[in-house]
N, C-alpha and C positions, 0 to 999 in steps of 0.2 A: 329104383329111382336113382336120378344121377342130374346135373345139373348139367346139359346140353349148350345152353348160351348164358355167360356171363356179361352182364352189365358194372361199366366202370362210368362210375361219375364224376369229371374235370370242373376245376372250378377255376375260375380267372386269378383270384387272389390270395389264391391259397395253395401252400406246396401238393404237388402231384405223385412224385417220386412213389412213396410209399404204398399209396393205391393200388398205382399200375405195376408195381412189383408184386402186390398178392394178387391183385387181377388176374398175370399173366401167369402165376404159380397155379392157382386155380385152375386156368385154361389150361394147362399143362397134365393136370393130377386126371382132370378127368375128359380127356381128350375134346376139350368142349371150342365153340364157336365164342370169339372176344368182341363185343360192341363196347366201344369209347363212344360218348354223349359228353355234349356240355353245348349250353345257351346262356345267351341274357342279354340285356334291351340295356338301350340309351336311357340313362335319368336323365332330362332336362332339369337344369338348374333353376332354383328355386325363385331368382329373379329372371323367369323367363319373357324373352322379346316374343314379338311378334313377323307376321310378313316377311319377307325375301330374308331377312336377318335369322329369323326364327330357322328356317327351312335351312340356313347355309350353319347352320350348327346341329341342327338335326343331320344332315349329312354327313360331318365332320365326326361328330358321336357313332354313328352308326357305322363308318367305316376304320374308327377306332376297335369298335364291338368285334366287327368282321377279321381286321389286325389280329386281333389276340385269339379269337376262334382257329384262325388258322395256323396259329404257333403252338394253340394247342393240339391239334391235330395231327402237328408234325413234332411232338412229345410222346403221344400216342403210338404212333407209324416206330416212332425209334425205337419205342420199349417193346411193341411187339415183332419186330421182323423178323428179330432172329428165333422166335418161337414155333415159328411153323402154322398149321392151323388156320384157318378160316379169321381174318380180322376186319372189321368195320368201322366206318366212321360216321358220327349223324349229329348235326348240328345245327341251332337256329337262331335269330334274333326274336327272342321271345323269353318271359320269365321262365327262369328257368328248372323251377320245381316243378312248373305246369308242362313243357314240354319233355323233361323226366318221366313224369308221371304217365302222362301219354303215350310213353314211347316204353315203357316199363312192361307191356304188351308181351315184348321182344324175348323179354328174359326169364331166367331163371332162378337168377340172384344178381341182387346190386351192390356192389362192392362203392364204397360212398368214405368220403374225409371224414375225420371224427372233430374235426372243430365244430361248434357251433356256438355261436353267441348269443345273449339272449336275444338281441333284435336285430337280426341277420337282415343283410339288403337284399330284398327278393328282387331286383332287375339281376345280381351279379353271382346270387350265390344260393345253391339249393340245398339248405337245411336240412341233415340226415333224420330232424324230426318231423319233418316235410314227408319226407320217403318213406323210414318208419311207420307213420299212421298211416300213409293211403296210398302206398305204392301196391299195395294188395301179391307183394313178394317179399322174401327174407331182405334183412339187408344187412352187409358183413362192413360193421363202421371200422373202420382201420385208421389208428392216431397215425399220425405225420413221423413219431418215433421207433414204430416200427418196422423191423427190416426184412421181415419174411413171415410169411405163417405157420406159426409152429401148432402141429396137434400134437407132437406127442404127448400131452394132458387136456387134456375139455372137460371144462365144468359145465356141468348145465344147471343150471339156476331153477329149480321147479318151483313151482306154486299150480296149485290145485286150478288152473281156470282155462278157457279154453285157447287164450294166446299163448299161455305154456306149451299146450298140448301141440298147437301150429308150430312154434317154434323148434319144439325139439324132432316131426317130422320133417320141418325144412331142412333140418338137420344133418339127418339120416347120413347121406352122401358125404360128407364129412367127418360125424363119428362113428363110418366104415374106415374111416383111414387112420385114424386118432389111434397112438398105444394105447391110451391108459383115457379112460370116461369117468366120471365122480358126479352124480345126481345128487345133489343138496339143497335142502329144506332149510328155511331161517322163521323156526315160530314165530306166532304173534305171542303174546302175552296168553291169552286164554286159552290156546290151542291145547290138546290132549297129545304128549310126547310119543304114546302108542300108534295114536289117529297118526300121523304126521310121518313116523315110521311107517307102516303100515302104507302110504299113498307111498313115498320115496321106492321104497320095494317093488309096490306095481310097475314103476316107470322101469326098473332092472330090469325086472320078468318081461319086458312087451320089449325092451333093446335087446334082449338075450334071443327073443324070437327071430330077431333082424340080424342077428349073428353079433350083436355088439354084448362085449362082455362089461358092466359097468358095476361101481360100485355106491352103497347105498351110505348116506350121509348126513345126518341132523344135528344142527348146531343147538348150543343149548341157547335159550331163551334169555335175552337180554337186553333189560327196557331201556342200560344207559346206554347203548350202543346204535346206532341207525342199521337198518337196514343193510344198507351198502356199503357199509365200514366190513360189518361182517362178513358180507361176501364174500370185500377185498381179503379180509383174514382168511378165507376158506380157498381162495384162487390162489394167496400167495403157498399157502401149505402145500397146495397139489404142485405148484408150479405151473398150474395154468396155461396157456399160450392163446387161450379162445375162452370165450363164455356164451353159450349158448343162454338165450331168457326170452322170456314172452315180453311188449313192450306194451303198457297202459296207458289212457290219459284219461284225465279229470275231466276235461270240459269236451261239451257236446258242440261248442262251438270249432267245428273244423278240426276236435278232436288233439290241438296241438299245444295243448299245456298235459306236460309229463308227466308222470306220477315219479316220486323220489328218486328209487333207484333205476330206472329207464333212464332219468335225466343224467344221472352220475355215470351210468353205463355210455350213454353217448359220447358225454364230453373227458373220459378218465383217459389219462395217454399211456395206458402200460400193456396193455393187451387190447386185439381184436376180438369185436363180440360183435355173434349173430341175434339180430332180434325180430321179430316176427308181430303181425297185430293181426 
């Protein structure tokens, strides 16, 4: 397995830089095909006219829209020419988590900002937990502060379920490159420390199959502590540069309220992490 086409996803109002820097590093590691994407639509304003009035501001909106489409396009073009390799560009007036997602067909992995607010404007800007729940591929969230992607350390985050299991396959192709792999377990309260050992091991034994040498890892158990605190404890120890995790959500409406640590993973600015649903 290897990741063929890389998807990067531009957003109008949010730094680029970072993205297309692990985008094209990617594209590079694994001699892969680059598609830059990014859309979004006119909001009309909320004291909207109507008739010839109406219509000469819808235009004026939408060739604002087209403006910045095409400046990011040529953000795109500049970050990858000197790359070599196959690059693309696809763009529309339309929301643009739904034209993502559509278009998400394409790829192999979406490389996506790691901002996200909690009530992101869907005309301008495609929510990485947008793409995470139903882009139906990995997606490598990259904060704005980072400068390159580092594997010389990958955590992968396990939990027994089968977004894990997706996750750390999306994987693969990544921690074949990684020096140094850490599969780590964060009990619940109830859990059996054997039982828990015991899964962490399988997942060594089935990357050692894949040629990946990894090491086995269980935090101790600890109910003053969240979830995701811990993690961050366990990624800063390895030194981290990736976290590989499966991504959850609560609600069955469109799937797009997070479970905890998913949410801290998306929006945390120290390291890129892959997550899978």
């Amino acid at each position: 397995m290897t990741y063929a086409t890389i998807m990067v996803s531009l957003a109008l109002e949010q730094p680029n830089e970072a993205r297309l820097q692990v985008a094209g590093e990617l594209a590079e590691r694994f001699e892969a095909a680059i598609i830059g994407i990014a859309a979004a639509q006119f909001a009309p304003p909320l004291y909207f006219t109507d008739g010839a009035q109406a219509q000469k501001l819808i235009d004026q909106g939408e060739a604002s829209v087209r403006k910045r489409l095409a400046e990011l396009e040529a953000q795109f073009r500049a970050a990858t020419g000197n790359r070599g390799g196959h690059a693309e560009w696809r763009s529309a007036l339309d929301f643009p988590a739904r034209y993502i997602l559509q278009e998400a067909r394409s790829a192999d992995i979406i490389v996506a900002g790691g901002q996200s607010p909690a009530f992101s404007d869907a005309f301008s800007l495609a929510s990485p937990k947008d793409l995470v729940m139903q882009a139906g591929r990995p997606v490598l969230v990259v904060p704005d502060t980072v400068k390159r992607l580092d594997l010389r350390s990958v955590l992968v985050a396990w939990k027994d379920t089968p977004e894990a299991r997706r996750a750390v396959a999306d994987a693969l192709p990544m921690l074949r490159k990684a020096k140094e792999v850490t599969v780590v377990e964060i009990p619940e309260a109830d859990d059996s420390r054997p039982a828990v050992m015991a899964r962490v091991t399988d997942v060594v034994a089935w990357l050692a199959r894949h040629g990946i040498a990894a090491t086995a890892r269980v935090s101790e158990a600890d109910r003053k502590k969240a979830a995701a605190d811990q993690l961050d404890e366990v990624a800063g120890d390895v030194g981290a540069g990736l976290i590989v995790a499966g991504a959850y959500g609560h609600s069955r409406f469109r799937e797009l309220i997070l479970g905890g640590v998913t949410q801290h993973l998306v929006t945390q600015t120290a390291r890129c992490v892959l997550l899978s649903h």
